[in-house]
C-alpha positions in Angstrom: 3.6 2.8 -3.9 6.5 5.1 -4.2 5.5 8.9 -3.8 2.6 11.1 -1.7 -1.2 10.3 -2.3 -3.5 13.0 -3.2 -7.6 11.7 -2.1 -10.0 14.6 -3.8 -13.7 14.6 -3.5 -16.4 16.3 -5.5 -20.4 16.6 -5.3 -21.1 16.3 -9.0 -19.4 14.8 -12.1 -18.6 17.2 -14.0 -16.9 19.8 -11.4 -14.8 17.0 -10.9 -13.1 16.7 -14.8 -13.0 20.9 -14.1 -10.8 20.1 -11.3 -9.0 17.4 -12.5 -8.5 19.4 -15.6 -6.3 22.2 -13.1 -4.1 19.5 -11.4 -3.1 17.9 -14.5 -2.1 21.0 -16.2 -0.5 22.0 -12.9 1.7 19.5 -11.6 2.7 15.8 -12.9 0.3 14.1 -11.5 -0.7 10.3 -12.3 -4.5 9.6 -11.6 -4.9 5.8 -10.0 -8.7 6.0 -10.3 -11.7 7.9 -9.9 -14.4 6.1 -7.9 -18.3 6.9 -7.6 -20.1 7.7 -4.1 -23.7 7.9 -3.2 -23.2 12.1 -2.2 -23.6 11.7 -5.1 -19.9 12.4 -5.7 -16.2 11.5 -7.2 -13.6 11.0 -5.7 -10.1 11.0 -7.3 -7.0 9.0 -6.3 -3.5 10.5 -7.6 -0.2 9.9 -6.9 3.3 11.7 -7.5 6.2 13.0 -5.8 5.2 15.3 -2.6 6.0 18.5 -4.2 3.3 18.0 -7.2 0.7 16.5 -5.0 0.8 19.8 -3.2 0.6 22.0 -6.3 -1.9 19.8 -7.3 -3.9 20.4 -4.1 -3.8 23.6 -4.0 -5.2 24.2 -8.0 -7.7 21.6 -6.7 -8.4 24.0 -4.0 -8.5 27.3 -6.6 -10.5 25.9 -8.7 -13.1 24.3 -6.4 -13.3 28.3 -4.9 -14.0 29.7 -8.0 -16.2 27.1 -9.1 -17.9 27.2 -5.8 -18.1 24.0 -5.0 -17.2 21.9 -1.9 -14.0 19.5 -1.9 -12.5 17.1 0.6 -8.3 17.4 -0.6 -6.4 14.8 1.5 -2.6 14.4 1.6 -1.0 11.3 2.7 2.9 12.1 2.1 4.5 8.6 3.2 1.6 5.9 2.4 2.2 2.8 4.5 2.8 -0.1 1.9 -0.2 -2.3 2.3 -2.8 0.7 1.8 -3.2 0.4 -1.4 -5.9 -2.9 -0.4 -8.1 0.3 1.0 -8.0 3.0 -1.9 -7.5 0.9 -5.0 -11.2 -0.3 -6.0 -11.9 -3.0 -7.9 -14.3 -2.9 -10.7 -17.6 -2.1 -9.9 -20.9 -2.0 -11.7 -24.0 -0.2 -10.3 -27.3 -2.0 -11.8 -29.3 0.8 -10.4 -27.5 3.6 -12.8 -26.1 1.1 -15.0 -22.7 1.8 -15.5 -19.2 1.3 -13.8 -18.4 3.3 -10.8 -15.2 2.6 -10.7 -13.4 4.5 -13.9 -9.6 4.2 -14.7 -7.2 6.4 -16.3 -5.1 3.9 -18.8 -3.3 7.4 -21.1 -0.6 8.9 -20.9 -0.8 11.7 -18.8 0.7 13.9 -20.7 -0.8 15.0 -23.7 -3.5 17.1 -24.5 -6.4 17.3 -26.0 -7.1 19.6 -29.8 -10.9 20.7 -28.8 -12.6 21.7 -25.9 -15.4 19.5 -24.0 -18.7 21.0 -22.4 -20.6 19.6 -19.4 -23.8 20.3 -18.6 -25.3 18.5 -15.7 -28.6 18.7 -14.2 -30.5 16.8 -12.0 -33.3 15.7 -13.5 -33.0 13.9 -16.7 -35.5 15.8 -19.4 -33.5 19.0 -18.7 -30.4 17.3 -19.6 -32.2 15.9 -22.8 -33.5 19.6 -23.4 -30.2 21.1 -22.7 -28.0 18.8 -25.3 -30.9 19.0 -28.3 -30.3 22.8 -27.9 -26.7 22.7 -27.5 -26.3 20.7 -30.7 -29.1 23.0 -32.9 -26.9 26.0 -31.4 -23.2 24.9 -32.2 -21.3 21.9 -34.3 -20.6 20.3 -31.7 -20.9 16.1 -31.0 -22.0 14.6 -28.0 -19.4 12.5 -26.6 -20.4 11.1 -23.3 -22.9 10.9 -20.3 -22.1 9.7 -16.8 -24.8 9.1 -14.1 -24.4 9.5 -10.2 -27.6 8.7 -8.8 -30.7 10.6 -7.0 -31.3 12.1 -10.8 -27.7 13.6 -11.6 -26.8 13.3 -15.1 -24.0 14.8 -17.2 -23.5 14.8 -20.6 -20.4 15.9 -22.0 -19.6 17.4 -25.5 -16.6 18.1 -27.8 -15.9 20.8 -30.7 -13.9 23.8 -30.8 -13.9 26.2 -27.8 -16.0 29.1 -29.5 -18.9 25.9 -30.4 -19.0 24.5 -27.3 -19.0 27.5 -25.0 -21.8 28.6 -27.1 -23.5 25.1 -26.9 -23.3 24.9 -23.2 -24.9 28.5 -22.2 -27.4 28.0 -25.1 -28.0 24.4 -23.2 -28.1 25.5 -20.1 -30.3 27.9 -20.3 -33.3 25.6 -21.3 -33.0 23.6 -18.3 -35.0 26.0 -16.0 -38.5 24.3 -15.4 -37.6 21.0 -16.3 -34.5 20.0 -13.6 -31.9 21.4 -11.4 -28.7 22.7 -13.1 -25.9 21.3 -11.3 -23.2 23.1 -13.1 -22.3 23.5 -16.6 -18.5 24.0 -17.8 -16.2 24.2 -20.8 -12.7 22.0 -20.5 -10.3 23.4 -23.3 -7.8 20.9 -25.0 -8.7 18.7 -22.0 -6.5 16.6 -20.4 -6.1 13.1 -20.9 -7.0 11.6 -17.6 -10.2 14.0 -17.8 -10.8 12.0 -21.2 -9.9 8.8 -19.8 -12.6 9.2 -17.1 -15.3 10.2 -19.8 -17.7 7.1 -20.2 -17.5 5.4 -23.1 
């Protein structure tokens, strides 16, 4: 592995792609993987020369703040050769939410995305359902995506242009009440592409 490792973990899905959104815009970055934990949780494996892995911790660290939310951001600057065996996960598939839980990023870094994705995550599964059938009678807007993390979290994720979707998601999220939790719900313009490589397919 040549350059610093960057270990950053989220309680909840779709903080995570907010957050993951920042680093990538901030600093040249290259996410390994992001892996699934019972919090329920992400957490995100990146690697780059020491200098972006600490620009990217610290937007991790901004943008957690202002989303408040709680991270774990770990540096390991000089990672001994053989650790790789530890952090890199295999494949994994989770009967009980049926889907991977291992997600990795195969694009090029890089590029950007032309629209703007929305996230709205509850916990609880009718509100989620109630949330998206509003979203897409408020906005033209397409659901793209949903990711499950277990004990009832559930995000689904939307694209269209920014003015649709950020009108979607508070028009979504505001029919949750009485039906679920809201976790968070968040609007991603022109995305990045490792957020859009970790959206399920």
């Amino acid at each position: 592995m040549n350059g610093a490792l960057l270990f950053v973990e989220v309680g909840g899905w779709s903080p995570a792609m907010v957050i993951l959104d920042a680093m990538e815009k901030t600093a040249g970055v290259r996410l390994i993987q992001a892996e699934l934990n019972d919090r329920p949780g992400v957490c995100m494996k990146l690697t780059a020369p020491l200098g972006d892995i600490e620009a990217a911790r610290g937007a991790a660290e901004e943008t957690a703040r202002r989303l408040e939310t709680e991270i774990v951001a770990d540096i390991i600057a000089g990672p001994a050769e053989s650790s790789a065996a530890a952090y890199e996960a295999r494949p994994d598939f989770n009967p009980l939410i049926e889907q991977a839980t291992v997600h990795f990023s195969e694009t090029n870094m890089n590029e950007q995305a032309s629209f703007a994705v929305g996230l709205i995550e509850t916990q609880g599964f009718t509100a989620v359902f109630e949330a998206i059938d509003t979203a897409l009678k408020t906005a033209a807007v397409e659901v793209l995506a949903r990711e499950k993390l277990g004990g009832g979290y559930i995000t689904v994720v939307i694209k269209g242009d920014v003015a649709a979707v950020t009108a979607a998601v508070e028009a979504g999220s505001a029919k949750v009440n009485g039906l679920g939790r809201l976790i968070a719900a968040h609007v991603i313009p022109s995305p990045s592409q490792g957020v859009l490589s970790l959206l399920p397919k």
